[in-house]
N, C-alpha and C positions, 0 to 999 in steps of 0.2 A: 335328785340325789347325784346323778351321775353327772348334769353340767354344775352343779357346787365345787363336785372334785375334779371337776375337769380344769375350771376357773382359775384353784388354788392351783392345779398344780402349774399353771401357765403363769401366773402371779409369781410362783417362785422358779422359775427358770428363769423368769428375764431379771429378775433380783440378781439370780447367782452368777448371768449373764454381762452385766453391770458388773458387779464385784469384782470379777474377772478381769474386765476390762481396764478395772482402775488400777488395778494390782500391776499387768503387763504395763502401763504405763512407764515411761522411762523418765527418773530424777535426774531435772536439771540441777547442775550445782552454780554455787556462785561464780566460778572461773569459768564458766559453758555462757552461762549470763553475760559477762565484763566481755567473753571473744567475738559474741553475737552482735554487742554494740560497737567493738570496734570496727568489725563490717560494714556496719550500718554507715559507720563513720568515714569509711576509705570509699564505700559507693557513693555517698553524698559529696564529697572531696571533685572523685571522678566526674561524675554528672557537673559539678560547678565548673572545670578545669575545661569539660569540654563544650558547656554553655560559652564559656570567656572567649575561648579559642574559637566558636562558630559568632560571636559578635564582630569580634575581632574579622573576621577574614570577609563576614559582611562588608565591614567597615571598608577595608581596602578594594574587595570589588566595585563599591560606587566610586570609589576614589578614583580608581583605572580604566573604569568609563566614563569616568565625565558627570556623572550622573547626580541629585543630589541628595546630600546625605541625610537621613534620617534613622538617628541612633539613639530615640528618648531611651532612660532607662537601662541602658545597653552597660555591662558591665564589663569595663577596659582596664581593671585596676593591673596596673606594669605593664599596659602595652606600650611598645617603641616605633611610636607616631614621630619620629624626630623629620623636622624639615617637612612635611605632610601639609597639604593646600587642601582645607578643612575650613574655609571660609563660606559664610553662609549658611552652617548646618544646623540639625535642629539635634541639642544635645543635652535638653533637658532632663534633669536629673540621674545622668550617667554617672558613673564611678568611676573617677580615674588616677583613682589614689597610689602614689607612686610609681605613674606611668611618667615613660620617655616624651616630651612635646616640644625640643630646643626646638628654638627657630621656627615652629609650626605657624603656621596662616589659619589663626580662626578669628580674623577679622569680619565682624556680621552676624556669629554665631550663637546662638541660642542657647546659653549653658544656663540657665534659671536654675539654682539648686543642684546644680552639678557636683561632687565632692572632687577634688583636685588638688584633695591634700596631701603633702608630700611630693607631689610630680613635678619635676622639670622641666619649668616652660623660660627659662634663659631665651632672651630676644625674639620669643614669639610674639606675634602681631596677635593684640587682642582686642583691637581699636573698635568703637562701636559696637563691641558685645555685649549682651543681655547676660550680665553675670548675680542678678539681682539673687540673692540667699546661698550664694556659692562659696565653696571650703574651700579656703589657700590654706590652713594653718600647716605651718613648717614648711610651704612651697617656695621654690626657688625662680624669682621674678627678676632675676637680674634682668636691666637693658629691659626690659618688654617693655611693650608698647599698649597703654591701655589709655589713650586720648579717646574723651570722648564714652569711652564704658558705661555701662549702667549696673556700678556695684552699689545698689541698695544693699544693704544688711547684709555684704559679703562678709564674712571671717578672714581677717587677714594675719594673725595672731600667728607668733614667730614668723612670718614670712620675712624674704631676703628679698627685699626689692631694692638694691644700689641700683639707682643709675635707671629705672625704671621711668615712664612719663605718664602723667595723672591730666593733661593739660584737660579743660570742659570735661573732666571724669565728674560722673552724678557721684558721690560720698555719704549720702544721706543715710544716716545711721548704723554708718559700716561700723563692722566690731575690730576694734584693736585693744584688746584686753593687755596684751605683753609686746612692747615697742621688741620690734627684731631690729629688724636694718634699714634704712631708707635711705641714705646717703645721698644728695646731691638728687635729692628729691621734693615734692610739694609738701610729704608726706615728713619731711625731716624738720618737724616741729611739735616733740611731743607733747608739749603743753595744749595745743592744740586737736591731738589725735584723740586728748582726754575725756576735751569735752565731746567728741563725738560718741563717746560711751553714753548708751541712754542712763543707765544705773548714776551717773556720777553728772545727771541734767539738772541745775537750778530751776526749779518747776518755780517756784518763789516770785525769781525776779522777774519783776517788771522794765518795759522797755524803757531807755532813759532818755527822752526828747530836751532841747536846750533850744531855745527861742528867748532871742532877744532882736534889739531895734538892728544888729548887722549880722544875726549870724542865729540861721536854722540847721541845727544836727542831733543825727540819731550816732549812739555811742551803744558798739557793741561787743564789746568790752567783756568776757566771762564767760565760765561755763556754762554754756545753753546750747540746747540741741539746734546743731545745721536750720531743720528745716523752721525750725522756730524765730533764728534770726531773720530767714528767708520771709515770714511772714511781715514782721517788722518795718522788714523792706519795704514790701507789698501797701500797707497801710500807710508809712512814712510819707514815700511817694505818692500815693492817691493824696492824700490831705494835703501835700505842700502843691501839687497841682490843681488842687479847689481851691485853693487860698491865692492861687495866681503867684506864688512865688519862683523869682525867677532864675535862683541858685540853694542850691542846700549841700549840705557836707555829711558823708556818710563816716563814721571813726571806726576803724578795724583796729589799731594800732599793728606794729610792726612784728608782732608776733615772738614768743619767749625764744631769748640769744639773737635774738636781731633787734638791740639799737641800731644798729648802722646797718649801712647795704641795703641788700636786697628785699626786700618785705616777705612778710608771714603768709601761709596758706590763705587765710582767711582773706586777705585783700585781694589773693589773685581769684578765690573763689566769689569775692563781691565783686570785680568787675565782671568777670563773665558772666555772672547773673545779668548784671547791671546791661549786658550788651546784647541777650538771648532771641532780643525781639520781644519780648514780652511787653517792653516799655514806649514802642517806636513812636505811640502817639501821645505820650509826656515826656520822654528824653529827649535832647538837641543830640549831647556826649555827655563826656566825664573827663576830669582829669583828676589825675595824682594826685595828695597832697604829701607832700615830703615827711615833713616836718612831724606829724603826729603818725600818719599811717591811715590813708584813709581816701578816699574821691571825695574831687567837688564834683556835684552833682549840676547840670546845666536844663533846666529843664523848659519844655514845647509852651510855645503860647496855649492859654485854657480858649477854645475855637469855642465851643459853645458857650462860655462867658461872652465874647466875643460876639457873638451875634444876637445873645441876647439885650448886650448893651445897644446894636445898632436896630435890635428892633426897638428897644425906649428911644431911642432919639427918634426916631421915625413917627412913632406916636406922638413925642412932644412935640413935636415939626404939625403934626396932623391936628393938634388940640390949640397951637398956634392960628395956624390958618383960620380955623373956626372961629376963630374969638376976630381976630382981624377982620373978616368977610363979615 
């Protein structure tokens, strides 16, 4: 009898115990709510401001030693790197969106996937950098120098590049969705820049070979992706080299607004194909061809045709003898 009531009455203390508790509780209102996240909001701010600012100063201490840089991931959006010898570094998938870069030196450097949209790199050396999936859009490329680069599938979409140089830059499936500026550039051909859009690739066509008794040529002519004429190439040239032929003509034509002058991107992107080494043991050279837009192709003796025909002589010399003897 006496632990039943002892039970109940401990059952209802901590009941009233509880009740209590929730009562003293203090209502949050909706304006207490909206002040707590803006908190949240000015420490998370904080904390990014001073992440930036300890990348950042990372950044300059290798710089000032000599030392080299590695900055993957590092976020520098508006830092002012201007004039900065940043050559070599590893700056893979950095943010440096709307940061200061005139004149900087990241000749050599690793920006895979970098974003670098908006930043001003006006006659920074970008020569042989790994720009492969990297953000120019709306960047300011005057004068730079990107000979030789490896912008796969950069984004270059509104970018200002007057005056800029593309010379052996790899192009392959770069994005130019909206022509900016290119002036007095490789890139100042936008019938060209077109077809570099995958969305807008002739999957359709086929390549157009012309064979006749004086004149072997591949005609590449249309919207088709870079690397697909690049195969073309590839095949063109093996086959006219098995066939033992001893010239062939590749047609780029001169590229849209150039009848005259200077030739289209494309032709100056087929010779340096044309010259990469890739070809050393089927090319002699190449020359220009004026008149349509295009190289004549000069190509290597086939050596193993070549010795196989001196080993049939050698047998029929040897099936000779026998018969003779």
């Amino acid at each position: 009898m006496f632990n039943a009531t002892t039970h109940r009455f401990t059952t209802y203390m901590l009941a009233l115990t509880m009740l209590l508790q929730s009562c003293s509780k203090p209502t949050i209102t909706p304006s207490e709510t909206a002040q707590e996240s803006n908190n949240q909001a000015l420490i998370a701010t904080q904390q990014t401001k001073e992440k930036r600012k300890e990348c950042l100063n990372k950044l300059r201490d290798c710089v000032r030693a000599g030392k080299p840089v590695h900055c993957q991931n590092f976020d520098l959006r508006g830092a002012k790197l201007e004039g900065f010898d940043l050559r070599d570094g590893d700056f893979s998938g950095a943010d440096f969106s709307g940061a200061n870069l005139k004149g900087a030196n990241l000749s050599k450097a690793n920006l895979k996937g970098a974003n670098l949209s908006g930043a001003n790199l006006k006659g920074a050396n970008l020569s042989k950098a790994n720009l492969q999936s990297a953000k120019f859009v709306n960047a300011e490329l005057q004068k730079a120098n990107l000979c030789y680069a490896y912008l796969t599938k950069a984004d270059l979409s509104y970018a200002n590049m007057n005056g800029a140089k593309f010379k052996g830059a790899d192009l392959h499936k770069v994005k130019y969705w909206e022509v900016g500026s290119a002036k007095g550039t490789l890139l100042d051909d936008k019938g060209f820049i077109a077809s570099l859009n995958i969305e807008e690739y002739d999957a359709e066509r086929k390549p157009e070979f012309q064979t006749s008794s004086n004149k072997n040529s591949l005609d590449l002519h249309g919207k088709i992706a870079l690397d697909t004429k690049y195969q073309w190439i590839d095949k063109f040239i093996r086959a006219a080299y098995n066939r033992h032929l001893k010239t062939v003509e590749i047609i780029t034509g001169r590229g849209l607004n150039n009848p005259s002058g200077k030739m289209g991107i494309l032709w100056n992107l087929c010779g340096h194909y044309l010259l990469n080494g890739k070809f050393k043991h089927s090319i002699r050279g190449i020359h220009s061809i004026s008149n349509d837009g295009g190289w004549e192709v000069f190509l290597q003796e086939n050596k193993a045709h070549r010795i196989r025909e001196v080993d049939k002589d050698i047998k029929d010399q040897e099936k000779l003898l026998m018969l003779t003897n």
